[in-house]
C-alpha positions, 0 to 999 in steps of 0.5 A: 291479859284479862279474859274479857280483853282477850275475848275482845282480841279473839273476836277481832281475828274470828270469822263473822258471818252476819245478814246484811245490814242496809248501811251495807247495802247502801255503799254498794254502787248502781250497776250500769242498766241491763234488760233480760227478758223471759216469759216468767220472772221470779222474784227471790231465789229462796225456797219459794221462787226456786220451787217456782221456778224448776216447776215452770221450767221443767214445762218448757217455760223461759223462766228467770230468777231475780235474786237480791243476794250474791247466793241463793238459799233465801232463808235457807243458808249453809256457810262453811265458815267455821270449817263445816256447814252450818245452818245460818237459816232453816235447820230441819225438814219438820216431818219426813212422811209425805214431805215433798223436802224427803221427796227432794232429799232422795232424788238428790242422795242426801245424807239427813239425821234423825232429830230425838228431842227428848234425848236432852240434857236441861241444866238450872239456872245454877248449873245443876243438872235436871233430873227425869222426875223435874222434866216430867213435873215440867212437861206435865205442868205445861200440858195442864196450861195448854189443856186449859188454854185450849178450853179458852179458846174454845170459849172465846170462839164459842161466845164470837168474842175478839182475839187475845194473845196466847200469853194473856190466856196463860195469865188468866189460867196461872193467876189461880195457880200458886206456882212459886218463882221456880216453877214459875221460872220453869215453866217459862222454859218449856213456853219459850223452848217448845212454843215461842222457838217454834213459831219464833214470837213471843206469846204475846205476839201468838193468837190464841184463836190461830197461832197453831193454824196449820198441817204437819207431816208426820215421821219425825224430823231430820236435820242436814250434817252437810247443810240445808243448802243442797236442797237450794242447789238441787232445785237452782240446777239448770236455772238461769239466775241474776244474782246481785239484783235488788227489785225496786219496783214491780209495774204491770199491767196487760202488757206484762210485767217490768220489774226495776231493779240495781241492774236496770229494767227485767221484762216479761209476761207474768212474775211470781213474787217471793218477797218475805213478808217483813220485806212485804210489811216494810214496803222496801219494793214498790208495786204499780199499781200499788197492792190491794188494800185487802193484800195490805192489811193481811201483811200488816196483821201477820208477824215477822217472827225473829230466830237467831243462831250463834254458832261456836266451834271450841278447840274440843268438846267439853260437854255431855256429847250423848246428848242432842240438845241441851237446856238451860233455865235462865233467870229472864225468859228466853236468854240462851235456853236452847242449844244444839250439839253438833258434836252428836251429829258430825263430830265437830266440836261445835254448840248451835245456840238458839235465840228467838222472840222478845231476847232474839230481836233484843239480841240483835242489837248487842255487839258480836263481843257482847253476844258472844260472852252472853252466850259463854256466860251461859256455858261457863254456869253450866260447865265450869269457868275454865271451859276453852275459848271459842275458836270461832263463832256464827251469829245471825241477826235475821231481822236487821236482814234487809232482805228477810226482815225477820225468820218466818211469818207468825199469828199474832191476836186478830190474825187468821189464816184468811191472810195467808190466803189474801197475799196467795192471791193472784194480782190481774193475772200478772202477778202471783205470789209464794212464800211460807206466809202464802201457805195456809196449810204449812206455814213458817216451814221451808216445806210451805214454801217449797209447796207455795213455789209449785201452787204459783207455778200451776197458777202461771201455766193456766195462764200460758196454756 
């Protein structure tokens, strides 16, 4: 049997966790109509509306949660299907000091996991190990682009000239540098690796002015060895939650708020709404009356970024375990640049590959057979044709996802934080809304979300008080 025919028969006996797809969803049959009533309901049992939710009930309101999935988490997810938890949605608290998650964390006794991201491991496109003096050539080459990039931004501020793309500003600034193709190829690299996973968009989807607009937290990042989804089942504790119950529509007016969903009609006083924003921006839930015009155009100026995983558990491991991260510089921008070695943090043999922007949308399309081998083509440069095969895998495809439509929220040219501020808005006093692309301050992080969550919460009791 040949490697890829054998390939092909151990990806049809694997484990295969993916989003959903709408083929999927569609073949799902209606539920006969209920109703339920409370004096709040919450749309989504994501980050956000679980926030939302503990926060009100915790000050005696008949809260109910409306979840669209048959699990809560959102884009939080951990799924034990390769024998571990694994994180098929948000991996880290980004900055442990201040962070209402750390908060979270320590009330629930959860055990968290330091992250060095300088403790890496970066191979070239040939499989040969970088070396410390290259890294630093690199890291410095790229801290003279960002030095550069922002004196354009202050300029184009400064002269009120319209918004560009982050990519464009790099162009202006690397044309006059003379970089050869394998600086050029490096360089690339830490882009795509510290700029375009984070904010998972292409730079040239990032506003110059804004791609960066927010607050951080402090203290470092820490990751969950037993999943991210504790934190979800902590804050769902003692909720009443509707799993399976796709909203359709959202009415309301002075006599409340109906939400229409597959299991019939919901009632209450007031909701909060979490749908994503690449829920929002597809218009896959109807609202009656419809949204402002100024919540529309926010949804539309904002990006719906793209960060796919592929998880794969190996029979051993057979790479540098000392190592918490390891790089590799890829021909074309982007393809299989980082991975995580869980190896370091749980002792399981199993690699996290991350793939985000231009390559991570694009991935989406490749069979699971497809993207698999891309991603042991990779590993097969770095360690050697015979490295074992995978005894299972994880992929995510978070934009085909019908109910994210994307990872998280990002600023693309002619974006401002004023539109994170319009979709935060309250709607006649009737509808409020959370969600990490409701928050200005932290935006894009389960943090932000868990906050926006509160703040919709505060807004509701104003009302019922």
């Amino acid at each position: 049997m040949t490697r890829r025919s054998a390939l092909r028969a151990l990806l049809t006996a694997l484990t295969v966790i993916v989003a959903p797809t709408t083929a999927a969803l569609a073949a799902t049959p209606a539920a006969p109509l209920r109703r339920a009533d409370a004096d709040v309901l919450v749309i989504g049992a994501g980050i956000a509306g679980l926030g939302a939710a503990a926060a009100l009930k915790d000050q005696g309101v008949d809260v109910l949660v409306l979840e669209a999935r048959q699990r809560i988490g959102g884009r939080v997810w951990s799924h034990t299907g390769l024998g571990a938890p694994l994180d098929l949605g948000a991996s880290w608290i980004h900055g442990v000091t201040g962070n209402p998650l750390s908060a979270l964390t320590r009330q629930q006794g959860l055990v968290t996991a330091r992250t060095n991201y300088e403790n890496l491991l970066a191979y070239d496109v040939d499989g040969a190990e970088v070396d410390d003096a290259r890294h630093a050539r690199i890291d410095a080459r790229l801290a003279t682009l960002l030095g550069q990039v922002q004196i354009q931004r202050r300029e184009l501020r400064r002269a009120g000239k319209a918004d560009v793309s982050l990519q464009t500003a790099f162009e202006a600034t690397l044309a006059a540098s003379g970089l050869d193709p394998t600086e050029r190829r490096e360089l690339d690299y830490v882009v795509n690796t510290i700029i375009e996973h984070e904010y998972a968009a292409d730079s040239a989807e990032l506003s110059l002015l804004h791609y960066d607009a927010g607050r951080s937290f402090g203290g470092g990042d820490v990751l969950f060895p037993n999943g991210y989804g504790q934190i979800a089942e902590g804050l769902a504790q003692g909720l009443r939650i509707e799993l399976d119950t796709v909203a359709q529509q959202v009415s309301h007016g002075a006599d409340g708020v109906r939400v229409h969903t597959s299991r019939g009609v919901f009632r209450a006083g007031y909701a909060v709404v979490t749908l994503p924003l690449g829920v929002l921006q597809a218009n896959a839930v109807r609202f009656a009356p419809e949204l402002p015009a100024p919540m529309r155009r926010a949804a539309t100026r904002l990006g719906s970024g793209v960060l796919n995983k592929l998880y794969l558990r190996f029979p051993r491991v057979f790479w540098a375990r000392e190592y918490e991260l390891l790089g590799y510089m890829a021909h074309r921008k982007g393809e299989w640049a980082e991975w995580l070695n869980l190896a370091f943090y749980t002792g399981a043999p199993v690699l996290l590959a991350f793939n985000a922007a231009a390559y991570g949308r694009a991935s989406e399309a490749m069979s699971d057979a497809a993207f698999v081998a891309a991603g042991l083509e990779t590993l097969r440069i770095i360690y050697g044709p015979r490295i074992p095969e995978p005894t299972g895998f994880l992929r995510t495809r978070w934009a085909a996802d019908p109910f994210a439509r994307g990872s998280y929220s990002s600023m693309p040219p002619g974006a401002t934080p004023a539109d994170r501020q319009a979709l935060a808005a309250p709607l006649n006093d009737r509808l409020f809304f959370a969600g990490e692309h409701t928050s200005v301050e932290h935006p894009a992080t389960v943090h932000g979300a868990l906050l926006s969550g509160r703040r919709a919460a505060r807004e509701v009791l104003e009302h019922l008080r």
